[in-house]
N, C-alpha and C positions, 0 to 999 in steps of 0.2 A: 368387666368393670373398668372404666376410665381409671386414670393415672392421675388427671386434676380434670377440676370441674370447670366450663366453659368458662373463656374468657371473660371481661368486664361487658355485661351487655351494653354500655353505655358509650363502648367506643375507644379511637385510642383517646390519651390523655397527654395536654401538654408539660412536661417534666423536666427539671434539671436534674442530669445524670454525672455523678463524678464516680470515676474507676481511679484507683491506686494501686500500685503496686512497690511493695516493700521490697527493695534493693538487694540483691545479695543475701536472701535470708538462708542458705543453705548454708554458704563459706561462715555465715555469724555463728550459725550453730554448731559447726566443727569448731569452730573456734572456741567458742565459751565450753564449752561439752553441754549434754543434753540436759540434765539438772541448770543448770544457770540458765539457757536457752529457755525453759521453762518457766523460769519465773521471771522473764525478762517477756515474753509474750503474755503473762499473765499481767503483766501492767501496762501494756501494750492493749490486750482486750478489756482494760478497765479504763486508758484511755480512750480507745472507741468509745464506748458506751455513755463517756461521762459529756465526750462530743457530741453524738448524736442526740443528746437529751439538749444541749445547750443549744445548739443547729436545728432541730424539730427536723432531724433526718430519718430516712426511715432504712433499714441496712437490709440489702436482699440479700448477698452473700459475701463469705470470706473464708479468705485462705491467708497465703502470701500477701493478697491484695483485698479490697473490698470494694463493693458494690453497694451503693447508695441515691436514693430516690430523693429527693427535695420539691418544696413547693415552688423553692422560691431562687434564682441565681444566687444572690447575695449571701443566702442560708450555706451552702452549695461552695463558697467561694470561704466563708468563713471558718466552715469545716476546713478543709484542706491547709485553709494558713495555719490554725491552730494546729492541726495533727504534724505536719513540718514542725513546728517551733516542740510540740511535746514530745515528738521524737527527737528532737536534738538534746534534749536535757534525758529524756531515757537513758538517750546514749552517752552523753558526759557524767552521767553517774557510772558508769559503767566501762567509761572510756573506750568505748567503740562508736563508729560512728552511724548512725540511722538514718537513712533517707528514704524516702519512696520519691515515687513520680504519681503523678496526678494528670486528668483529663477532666476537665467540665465542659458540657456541652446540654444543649436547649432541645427537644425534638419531642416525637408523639413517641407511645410506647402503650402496650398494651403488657396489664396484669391480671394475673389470676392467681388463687389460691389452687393450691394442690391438697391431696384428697388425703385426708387422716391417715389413710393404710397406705400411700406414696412415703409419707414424712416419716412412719415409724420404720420404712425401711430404706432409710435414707435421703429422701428426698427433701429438695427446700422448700420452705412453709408456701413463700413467694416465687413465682416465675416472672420474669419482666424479660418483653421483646420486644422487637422494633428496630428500624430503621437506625436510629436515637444513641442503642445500644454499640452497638459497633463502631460507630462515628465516636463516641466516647473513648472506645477501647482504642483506636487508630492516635487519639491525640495521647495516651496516656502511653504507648508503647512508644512514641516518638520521642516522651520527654526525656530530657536527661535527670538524673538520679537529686532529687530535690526542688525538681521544676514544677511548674503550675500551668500547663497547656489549657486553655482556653480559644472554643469555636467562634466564628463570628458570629454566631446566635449569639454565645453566652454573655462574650465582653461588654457590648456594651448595655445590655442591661445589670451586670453587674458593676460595671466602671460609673453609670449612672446613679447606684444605691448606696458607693464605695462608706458613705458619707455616714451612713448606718454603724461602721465598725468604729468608727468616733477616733480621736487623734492615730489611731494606725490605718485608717482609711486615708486617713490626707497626707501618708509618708508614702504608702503605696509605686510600686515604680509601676507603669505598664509599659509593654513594647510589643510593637508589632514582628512579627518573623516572619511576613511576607505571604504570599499563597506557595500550598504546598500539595502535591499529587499523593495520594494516599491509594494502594494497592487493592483493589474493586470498588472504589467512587472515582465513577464516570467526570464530575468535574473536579478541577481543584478548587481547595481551601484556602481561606488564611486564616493563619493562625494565631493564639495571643500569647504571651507570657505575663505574669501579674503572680506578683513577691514581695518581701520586705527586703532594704538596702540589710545585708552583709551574711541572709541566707539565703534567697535565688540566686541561682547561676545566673540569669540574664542576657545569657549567650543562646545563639541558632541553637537548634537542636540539630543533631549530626544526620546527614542523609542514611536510610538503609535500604534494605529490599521492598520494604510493604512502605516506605513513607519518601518522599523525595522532595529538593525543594525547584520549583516550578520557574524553571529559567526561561522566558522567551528566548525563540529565537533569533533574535537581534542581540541580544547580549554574550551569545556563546560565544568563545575568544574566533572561530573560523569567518564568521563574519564582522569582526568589530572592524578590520585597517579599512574594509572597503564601506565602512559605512562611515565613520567617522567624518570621512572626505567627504562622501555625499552628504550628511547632513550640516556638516559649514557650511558651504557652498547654498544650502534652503533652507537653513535657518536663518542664514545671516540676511537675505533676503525678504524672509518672511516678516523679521526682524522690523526692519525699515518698511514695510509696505504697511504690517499693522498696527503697531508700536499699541499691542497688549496693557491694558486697565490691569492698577495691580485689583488682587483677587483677597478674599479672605476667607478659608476654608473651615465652616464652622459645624463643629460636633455636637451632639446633644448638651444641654444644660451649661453651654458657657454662657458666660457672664459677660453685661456690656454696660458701660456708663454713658448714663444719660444727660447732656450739659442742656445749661440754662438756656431755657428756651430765649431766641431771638425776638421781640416784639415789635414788629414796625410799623406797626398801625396808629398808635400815638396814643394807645387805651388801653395807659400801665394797668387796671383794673383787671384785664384778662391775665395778667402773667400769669398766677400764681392756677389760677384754673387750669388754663391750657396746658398749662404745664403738669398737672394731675393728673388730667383728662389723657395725655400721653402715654406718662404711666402704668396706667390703668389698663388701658387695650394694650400696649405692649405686654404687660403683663401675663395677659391672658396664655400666652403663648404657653405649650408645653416642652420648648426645645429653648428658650431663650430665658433668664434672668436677670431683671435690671438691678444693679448694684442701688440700694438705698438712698437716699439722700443724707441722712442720718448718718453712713459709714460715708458716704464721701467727705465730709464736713470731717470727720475725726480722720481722714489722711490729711484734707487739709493742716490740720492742727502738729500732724507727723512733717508734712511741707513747711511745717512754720511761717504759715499764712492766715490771718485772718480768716473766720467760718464764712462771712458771707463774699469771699471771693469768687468775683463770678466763675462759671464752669465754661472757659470759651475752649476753643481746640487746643490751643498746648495743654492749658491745666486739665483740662480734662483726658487726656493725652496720657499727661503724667500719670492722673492717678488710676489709671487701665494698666498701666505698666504694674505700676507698685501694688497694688491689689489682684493682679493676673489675670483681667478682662481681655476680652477678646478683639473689642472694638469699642467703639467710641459713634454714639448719635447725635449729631446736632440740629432740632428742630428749630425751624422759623416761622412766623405767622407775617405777613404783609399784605399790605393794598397795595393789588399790582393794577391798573386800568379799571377800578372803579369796583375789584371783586379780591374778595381775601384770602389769599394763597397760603396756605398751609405747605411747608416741605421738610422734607428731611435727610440729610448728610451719612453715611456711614461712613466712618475712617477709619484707618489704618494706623494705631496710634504711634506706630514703631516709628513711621514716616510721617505721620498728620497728613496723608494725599485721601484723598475722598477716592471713597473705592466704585458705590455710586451714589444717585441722589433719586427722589422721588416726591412727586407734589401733588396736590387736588385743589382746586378753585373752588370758591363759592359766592354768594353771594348775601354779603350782612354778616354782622358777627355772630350770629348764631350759627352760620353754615360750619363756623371753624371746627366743631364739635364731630359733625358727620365727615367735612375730609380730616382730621386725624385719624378715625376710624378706618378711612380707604386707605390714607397712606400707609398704618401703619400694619394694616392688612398685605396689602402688595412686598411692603418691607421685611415683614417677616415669612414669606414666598420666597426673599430672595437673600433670605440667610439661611437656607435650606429645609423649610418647613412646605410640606406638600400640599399643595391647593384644599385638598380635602380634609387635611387635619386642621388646617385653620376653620374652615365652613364650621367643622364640627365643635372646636372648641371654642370659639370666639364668636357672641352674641353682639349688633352694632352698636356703638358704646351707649346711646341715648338710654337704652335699654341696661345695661351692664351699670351706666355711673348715672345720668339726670338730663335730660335736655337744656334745663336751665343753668349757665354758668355762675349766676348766684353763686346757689347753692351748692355747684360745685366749688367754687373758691372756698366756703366756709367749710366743708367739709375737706380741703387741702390743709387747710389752717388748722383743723382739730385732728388731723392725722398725724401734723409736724409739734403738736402742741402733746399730744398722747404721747408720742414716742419718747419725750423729753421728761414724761411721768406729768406732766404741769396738768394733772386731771380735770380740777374747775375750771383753766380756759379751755381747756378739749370738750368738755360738756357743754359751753354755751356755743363754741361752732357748730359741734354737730347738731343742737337742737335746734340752729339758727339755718342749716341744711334744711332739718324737716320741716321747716316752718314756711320755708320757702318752696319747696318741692315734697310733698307727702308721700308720693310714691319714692322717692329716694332710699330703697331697699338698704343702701349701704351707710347711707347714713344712721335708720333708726338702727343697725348693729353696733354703728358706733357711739351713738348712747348707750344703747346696752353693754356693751364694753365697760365704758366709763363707772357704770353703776353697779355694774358686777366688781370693778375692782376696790370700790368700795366699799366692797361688802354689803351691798343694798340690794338684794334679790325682789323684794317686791317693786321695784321702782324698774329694776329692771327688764320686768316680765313683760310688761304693756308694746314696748319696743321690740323683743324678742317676736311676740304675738306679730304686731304688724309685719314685720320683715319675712315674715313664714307666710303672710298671703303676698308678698311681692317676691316669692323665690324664681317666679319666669322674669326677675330683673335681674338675678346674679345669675355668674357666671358658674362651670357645672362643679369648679374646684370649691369657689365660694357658698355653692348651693352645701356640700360635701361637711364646709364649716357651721353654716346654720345648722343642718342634722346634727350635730353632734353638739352642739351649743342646745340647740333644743332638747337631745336628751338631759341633759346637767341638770334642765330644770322639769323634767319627765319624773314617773316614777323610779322606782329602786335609781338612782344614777350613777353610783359606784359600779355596778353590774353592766349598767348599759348604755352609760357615756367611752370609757376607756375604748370598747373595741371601736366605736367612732371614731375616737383620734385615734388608733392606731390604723383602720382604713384610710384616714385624709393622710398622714404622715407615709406610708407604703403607696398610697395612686399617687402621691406627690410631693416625693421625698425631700424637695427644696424648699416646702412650702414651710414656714415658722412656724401658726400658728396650730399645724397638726402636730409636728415631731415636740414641740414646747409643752401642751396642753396632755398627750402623752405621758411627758415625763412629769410632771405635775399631780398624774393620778397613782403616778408608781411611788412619788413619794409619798402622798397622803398614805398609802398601804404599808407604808415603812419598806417598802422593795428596794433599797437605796442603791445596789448595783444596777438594777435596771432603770431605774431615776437615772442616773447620774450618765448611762450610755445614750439614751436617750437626750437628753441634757447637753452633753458635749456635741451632738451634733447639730443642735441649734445655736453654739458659738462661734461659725466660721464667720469670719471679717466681712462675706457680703452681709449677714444678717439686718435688716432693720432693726428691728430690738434685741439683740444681741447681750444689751444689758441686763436683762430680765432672765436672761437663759445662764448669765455669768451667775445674778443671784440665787437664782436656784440651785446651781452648783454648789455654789457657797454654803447655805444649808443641806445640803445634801450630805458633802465634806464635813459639815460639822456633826452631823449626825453622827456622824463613823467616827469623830475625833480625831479627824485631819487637821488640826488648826491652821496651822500652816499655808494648806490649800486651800482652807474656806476665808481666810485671811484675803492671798492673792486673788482667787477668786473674787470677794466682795469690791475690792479694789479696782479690778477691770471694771467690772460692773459699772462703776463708779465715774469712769476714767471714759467709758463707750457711751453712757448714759448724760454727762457733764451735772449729776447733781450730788453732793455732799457725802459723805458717810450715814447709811442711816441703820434703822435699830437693829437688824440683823447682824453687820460688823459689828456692832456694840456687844449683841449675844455673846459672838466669839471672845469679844477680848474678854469678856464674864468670864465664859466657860476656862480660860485658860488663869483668873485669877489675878486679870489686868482690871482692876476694878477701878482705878483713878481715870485712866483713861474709856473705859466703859461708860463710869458716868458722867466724865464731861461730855461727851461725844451724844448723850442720852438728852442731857441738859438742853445741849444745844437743839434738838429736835424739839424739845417742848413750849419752843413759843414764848420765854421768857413768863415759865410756869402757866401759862392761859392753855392750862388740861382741858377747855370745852372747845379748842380750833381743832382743826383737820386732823394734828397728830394726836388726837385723844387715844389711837393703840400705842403709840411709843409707854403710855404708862404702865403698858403691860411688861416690860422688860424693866421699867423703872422699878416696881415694884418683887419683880423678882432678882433684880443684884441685889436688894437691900435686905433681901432674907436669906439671899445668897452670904451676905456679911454680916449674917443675926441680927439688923440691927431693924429690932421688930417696933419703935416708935417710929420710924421711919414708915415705914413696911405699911406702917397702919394708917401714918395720915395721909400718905400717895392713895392707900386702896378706897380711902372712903371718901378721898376729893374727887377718887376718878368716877367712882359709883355713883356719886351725884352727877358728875358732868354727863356721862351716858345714858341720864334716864331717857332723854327723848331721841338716842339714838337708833340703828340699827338693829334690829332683832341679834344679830351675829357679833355685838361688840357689846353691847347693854347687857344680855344674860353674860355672857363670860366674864364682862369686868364686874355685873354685883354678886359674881361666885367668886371670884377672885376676894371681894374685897368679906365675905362668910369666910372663906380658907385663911386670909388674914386674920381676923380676929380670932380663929380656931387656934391656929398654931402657938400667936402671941398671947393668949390666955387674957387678952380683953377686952371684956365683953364679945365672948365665947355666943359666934350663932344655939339657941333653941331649936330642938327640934323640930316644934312647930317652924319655927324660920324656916328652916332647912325644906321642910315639907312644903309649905305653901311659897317655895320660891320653885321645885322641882314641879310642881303641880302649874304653876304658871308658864313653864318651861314645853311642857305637854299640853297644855291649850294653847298655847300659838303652832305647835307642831301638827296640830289637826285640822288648824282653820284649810275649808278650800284653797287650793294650789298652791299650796306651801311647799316651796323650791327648797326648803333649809332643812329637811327631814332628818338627813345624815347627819348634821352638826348639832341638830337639837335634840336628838337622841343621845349624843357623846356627851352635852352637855347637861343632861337630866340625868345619866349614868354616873358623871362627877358630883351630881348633888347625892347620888345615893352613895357613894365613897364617903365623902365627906358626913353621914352619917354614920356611916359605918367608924369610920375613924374615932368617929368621939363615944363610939357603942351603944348608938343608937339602932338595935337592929329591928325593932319593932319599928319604925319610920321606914328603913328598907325594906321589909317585909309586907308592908303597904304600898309601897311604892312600885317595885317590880315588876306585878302581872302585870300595870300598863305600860311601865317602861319597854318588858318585853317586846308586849304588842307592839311599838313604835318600831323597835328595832326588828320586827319580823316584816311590817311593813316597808320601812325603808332599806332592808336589804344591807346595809352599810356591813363591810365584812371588820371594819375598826369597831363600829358598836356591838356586833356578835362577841367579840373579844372580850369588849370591854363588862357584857353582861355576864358571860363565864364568870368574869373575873369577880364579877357582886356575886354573885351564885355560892361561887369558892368561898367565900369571904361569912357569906352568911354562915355554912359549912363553919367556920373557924369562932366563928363567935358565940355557932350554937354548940361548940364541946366536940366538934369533929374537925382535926387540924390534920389529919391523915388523907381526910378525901381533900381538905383544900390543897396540900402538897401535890395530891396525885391530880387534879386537875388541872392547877397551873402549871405545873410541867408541861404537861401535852401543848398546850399554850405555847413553847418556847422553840421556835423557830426562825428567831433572827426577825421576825418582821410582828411579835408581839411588840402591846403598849408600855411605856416605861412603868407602868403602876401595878405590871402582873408580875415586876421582880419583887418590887417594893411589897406585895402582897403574900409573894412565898415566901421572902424574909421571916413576915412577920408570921407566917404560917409553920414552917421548919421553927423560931424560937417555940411558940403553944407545943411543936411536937416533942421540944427536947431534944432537937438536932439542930445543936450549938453547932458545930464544925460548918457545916454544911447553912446555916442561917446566916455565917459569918461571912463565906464565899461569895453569897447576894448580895450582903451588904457593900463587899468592895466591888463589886460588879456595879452596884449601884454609884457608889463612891464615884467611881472611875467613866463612869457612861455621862459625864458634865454635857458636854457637847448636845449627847441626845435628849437631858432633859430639855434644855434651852430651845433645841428646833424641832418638837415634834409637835407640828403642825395639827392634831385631831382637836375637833372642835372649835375650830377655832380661836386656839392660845388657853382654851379653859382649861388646858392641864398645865398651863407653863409654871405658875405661881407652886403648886404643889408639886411637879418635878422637882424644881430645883430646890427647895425647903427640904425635899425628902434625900437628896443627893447631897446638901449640904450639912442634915442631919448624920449622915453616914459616915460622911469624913469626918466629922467631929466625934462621932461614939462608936469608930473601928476601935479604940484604947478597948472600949468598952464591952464591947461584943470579944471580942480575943480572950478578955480577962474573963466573960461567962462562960467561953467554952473550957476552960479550967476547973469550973466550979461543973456545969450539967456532965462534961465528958464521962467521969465515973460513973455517977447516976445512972446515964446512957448503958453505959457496958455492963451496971450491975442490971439493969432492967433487960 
């Protein structure tokens, strides 16, 4: 009988392998003696494990040291810094010190399982072999005691991803240690180190028997006197013979600024095209990002220069220094002899000297379109992108953006117009694109864009449709973005849009619109640590919309009752975006009980009261400080001016704000919705949710789950009881994992209203896992008081009290729990007096029962 069962018949497998080895674990353990020793590895192997869960590692073996399999480098990279950093604090509780050494490395590896009767007599579950394996083991025994050795597989695709571990990727030191001879690999290595400042060493690793470091022979001191002399004597020569172009040596994903296109044809009309049009196919690149327009313009603003300063060589110069670009492109278009030359400049910005240059002729101004394509093909050739990976990435732009410069211009103009938030002129360029050009794949996205952010999903679809049969016009990143835009408005799309953007944000980790739309889905789940990791890695300073990724932070931050950080946060946002404070810093300064400056700040967005312009959701916030400050006449004439103004709105703004303005008159006792109300607004809620292709499944399910709360509240349970089986149905249909929650939650509820406050406690517990809705505490509350577990009723209630931040930003439904969050959190903090002084009165009762 075999020992394990055949290898993986499918071959080897491409793997990130990191080996560790924990330092001196023999002398720790004389030292501590064996008891301490023991419980100092037992938190040692619950650090592991609480690692490899975070890391999605898989752990082959351990002793001293471990063995570990990963999908992914970064995964792989991220383990290792965390176990360093939780080993240092092991050991400063303890006041010893903890280090291990580390190897990560990239290679094939073959695994199999070993055979039940292997494992019960010892053996490991997992075998892992290969080439891969040893090369791991070489770097980690090289390292020194707290080091992070890295192959030249590993580095650069994890130095590439660094951006994933969010502001400690961008502290990050890397360093190279050279090529190094390792004792049975035929060639030499070179090696990486990558650490945080003040726990790497960041020094060589020491030469020994099995690892060396790889000196040519030109450098050993026995030949240095006599080469010295000969190489003055032919350099100095070679020197003056070919007087050497400086050079610019460029690594994966640096950044370059793009300056304002040169126009010398006398047909300002083109600028703003060609200069999109540039853009664009530079873009395409997978080794090359061009710094925004957008962020250049806010260095400008740090230059204390005017935004429309041109971008000629110095300034552009500058701002490559000050943002950490790499170089600097300066396009030109001219009529040179009757044909129009398209070229283009790389610089050196340390020096402004053009490092080289590169042009294509045409003939007429439409040719300008296909030589920027050539140039900027050739160009990115020769910033180290290899013939073949451009062929493969990069479609000729006619194809990728419009042959017609029209409608490229209009579609420049609603890209610089979007970015600014300015949505109604970004909607009439872009539709002033397709009107001009049909096939213009990118433009009808950028309608759809527009009209998704306003919350208009049906207006949106028509556009999404067209640009799904023009996907052989985008490029394979952009095609990447429609898949997953297409899912949103798919079925289930909680389920099956997220792993979309997390595949566009991993094949293209610089790319905004994946790593953004990512962390967007982790906040709707209430996931708010991985929102928020997510989230900060779409704020680095190239970002184009950068703005948008600071606001999400900001709710993110407030969710948690960060105020502080969703404050600064909103503020950048603010400051990178160049438009006003709007209702979300308003939420915060609520949540913290800044309520004068809340609602001037509130005011100010409303348009000088005209609730039926653009900002008709600011009244969503309006309406909830003012029940935030009980001050329920208020409360009632915002809700029922806003309910009239969005009758002819959006499906996603009209049901939310006339539930909103039901929850109003519920709390404020008047003119108290009927249950009839209640029913035939939930029931109208559930025929738009069924009409064919209805993209709003998720929202209008959370939204018809609020109408049955809102029955429930006022003990109507015969309404809910009616309501449900199809509410159910909706919610098994749409998958949404917030409205599964939230149907628990009526479930529970019914449970408590029909004389069972036991099974409601016991259900909404299970519920509570950090990423429940605010309405399953508010619901145990009230379910622990029916049980007569005052103490414990009391606990919710400050829980609730105290969770400000997250009634205000929990985005489900569409704001249609906002109004009733904060009324029920501001109920709490007004009757904690009250709840404390019941637990005096049931407590006995309790203990005699």
């Amino acid at each position: 009988m075999n020992d394990a069962h055949r290898p993986n018949p499918d071959g080897p497998q491409l793997r990130t392998l990191l080996l560790t080895d924990l330092c001196d674990s023999t002398t720790l353990v004389e030292r501590l003696g064996d008891g301490p020793a023991a419980g100092l590895f037992r938190e040692h192997d619950r650090l592991v494990l609480q690692l490899q869960q975070r890391w999605r590692g898989r752990l082959i073996d351990r002793s001293d040291g471990l063995l570990l399999l990963f999908e992914r480098p970064i995964d792989g990279l991220g383990f290792a810094l965390d176990y360093a950093r939780g080993l240092r604090e092991l050991g400063a509780s303890r006041k010893v010190e903890l280090k291990a050494r580390a190897g990560l490395h990239v290679g094939e590896v073959l695994t199999w399982r070993n055979s039940d009767e292997a494992v019960r007599v010892g053996a490991k579950p997992v075998e892992v072999e290969g080439l891969a394996k040893p090369m791991a083991g070489r770097l980690m025994a090289t390292a020194r005691p707290g080091q992070i050795l890295l192959s030249a597989v590993a580095e650069p695709l994890a130095h590439r991803a660094a951006r994933e571990l969010g502001e400690r990727g961008q502290q990050l030191l890397w360093k190279s240690h050279g090529r190094w001879r390792f004792k049975g690999v035929p060639e030499p290595q070179e090696i990486y180190e990558v650490g945080e400042p003040g726990i790497a060493p960041l020094r060589a690793p020491p030469n020994g028997p099995k690892a060396w470091r790889d000196i040519p022979l030109w450098r050993r001191p026995a030949a240095l006197a006599a080469e010295i002399a000969v190489l003055a004597v032919i350099g100095t020569g070679i020197w003056f013979a070919t007087r050497p172009q400086p050079a610019i040596a460029f690594n994966q994903r640096d950044w370059v600024v793009v300056g304002d296109l040169r126009n010398l044809t006398g047909q300002s009309v083109l600028d703003d095209s060609l200069e999109q049009a540039f853009r664009i196919s530079l873009e395409q690149s997978r080794y090359v990002n061009v710094l925004s327009d957008l962020k250049a313009r806010d260095t400008l603003d740090r230059m204390h220069r005017k935004p429309d300063t041109v971008l000629d060589r110095a300034i552009a110069s500058e701002i490559a220094l000050r943002d950490g670009a790499r170089a600097v492109i300066l396009p030109t278009v001219a009529e040179v002899g009757g044909r129009v030359r398209v070229s283009a400049e790389v610089i050196d910005p340390h020096t402004q000297t053009t490092v080289y240059a590169e042009s294509a002729d045409g003939v007429g101004a439409a040719s300008a379109l296909a030589s920027i394509d050539e140039v900027t093909g050739v160009l990115r050739g020769k910033l180290g992108e290899a013939l073949k990976n451009i062929e493969k990435d990069s479609e000729p732009l006619p194809k990728v953006a419009t042959g017609n410069l029209d409608a490229l211009r209009a579609y420049a103009l609603g890209s610089k117009a979007y970015a600014h938030r300015q949505f109604d002129e970004a909607l009439q360029y872009f539709q002033r694109a397709v009107q001009i050009d049909s096939n213009f794949a990118l433009a009808h996205m950028g309608v759809m864009r527009v009209y998704v952010s306003n919350a208009d999903t049906d207006a949106a679809r028509p556009y999404l449709e067209k640009a799904q049969q023009l996907r052989d016009h985008l490029t394979p990143r952009e095609a990447l973005y429609l898949d997953a835009w297409a899912a949103e408005f798919g079925p289930q799309p909680s389920l099956r849009a997220p792993p979309k953007w997390k595949l566009l944000a991993g094949v293209y980790p610089d790319y905004f619109a994946g790593r953004y739309q990512y962390a967007w889905s982790e906040f709707l789940a209430n996931r708010f640590d991985s929102a928020l990791a997510a989230t900060t890695a779409a704020t680095a300073p190239q970002e184009p919309l950068r703005n948008v990724a600071f606001e999400l932070a900001g709710r993110v931050h407030l969710s948690q009752e960060r105020y502080a950080k969703a404050i600064e946060s909103f503020k950048q946002a603010e400051a990178s975006g160049h438009y006003p404070p709007n209702r979300r810093h308003a939420a915060a300064l609520a949540a913290m009980r800044r309520f004068d400056e809340a609602n001037r700040m509130l005011d100010a967005l409303s348009a000088d009261g005209d609730i039926g312009s653009a900002n008709l959701t600011v009244q969503f916030e309006r309406i909830a400080v003012a029940l935030d400050q009980d001050d329920l006449t208020r409360a009632r004439e915002l809700s029922r001016k806003a309910a009239e103004a969005a009758r002819d709105a959006g499906l996603l703004v009209r049901h939310p704000m006339r539930f909103t303005d039901l929850l109003v008159r519920s709390v404020s006792g008047q003119n108290p919705p009927s249950a009839s109300e209640i029913e035939q607004f939930a029931q109208g809620v559930l025929n738009d949710a069924v009409k064919p292709g209805s993209a709003d499944q998720d929202d209008l399910s959370a939204i018809a789950l609020a109408a049955v709360r809102l029955a429930q509240r006022q003990g109507e349970r015969g309404v809910a009881e009616r309501l449900l089986p199809r509410v159910a149905g909706l919610v098994d249909v749409s998958g949404n994992g917030q409205s599964r929650k939230l149907l628990r939650i009526a479930y529970a509820e019914q449970a408590r209203l029909g004389g069972d406050p036991q099974r409601a406690v016991r259900e909404l517990r299970a519920l509570l896992d950090g990423s429940e809705p605010f309405q399953a505490r508010v619901a145990l509350r009230d379910a622990l008081l029916a049980a007569g577990r005052a103490e414990e009723a009391a606990s919710e209630n400050r829980w609730i009290a105290d969770h400000r931040g997250r009634a205000y930003a929990e985005p489900i439904g569409g704001q249609v729990y906002l109004a009733m969050n904060v009324a029920d959190a501001a109920r709490a903090r007004r009757e904690a007096p009250r709840t404390a002084a019941l637990i005096q009165v049931l407590a006995p009762v309790a203990a005699a029962g």
